[in-house]
N, C-alpha and C positions, 0 to 999 in steps of 0.2 A: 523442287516441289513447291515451296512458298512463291515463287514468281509464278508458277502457273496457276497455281490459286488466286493468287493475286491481278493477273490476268482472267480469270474466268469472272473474279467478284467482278474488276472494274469492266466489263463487258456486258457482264449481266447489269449494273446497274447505270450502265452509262447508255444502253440501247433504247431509242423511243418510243414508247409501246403506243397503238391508236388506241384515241379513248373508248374506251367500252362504254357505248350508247348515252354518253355525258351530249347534253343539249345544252347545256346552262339552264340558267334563272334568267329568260324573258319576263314572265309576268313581273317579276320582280324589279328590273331594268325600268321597263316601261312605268312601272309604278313613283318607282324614284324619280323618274324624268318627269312626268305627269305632279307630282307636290312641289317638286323645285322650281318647274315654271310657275304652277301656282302661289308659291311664298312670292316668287318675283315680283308676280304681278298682284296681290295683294299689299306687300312694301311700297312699289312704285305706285300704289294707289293715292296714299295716305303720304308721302314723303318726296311727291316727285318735285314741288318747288322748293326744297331743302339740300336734296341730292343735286339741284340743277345750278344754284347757288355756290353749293361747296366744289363741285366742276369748275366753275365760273372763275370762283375764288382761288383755286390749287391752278388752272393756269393763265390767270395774271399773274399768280407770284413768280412763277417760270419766263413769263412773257417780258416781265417788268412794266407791266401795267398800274 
């Protein structure tokens, strides 16, 4: 009797049910993608001869330049 209980739980919870009308969170997605490229290009405004420097610098030290 325990094994077939135990086959019925693990049946029952191991079957993949389809989502019930779940879409995700687009607005949401696209929001975050839309601020992140905005910080980018905000940073990269302000920072871009610093960041292009320290590029410059981390591969000479690799190069042995």
């Amino acid at each position: 009797m325990s094994l077939l209980l135990t086959r019925l739980f693990l049946s029952l919870v191991l079957t993949p049910r389809p989502a019930a009308k779940e879409r995700g969170d687009v607005p949401g997605w696209v929001l975050i993608t839309v601020m992140t490229a905005g910080l980018v290009v905000a940073i990269w405004g302000f920072a871009a001869t610093e960041l292009r420097a320290m590029l410059e610098r981390a591969l000479n030290s690799v190069t042995g330049k």
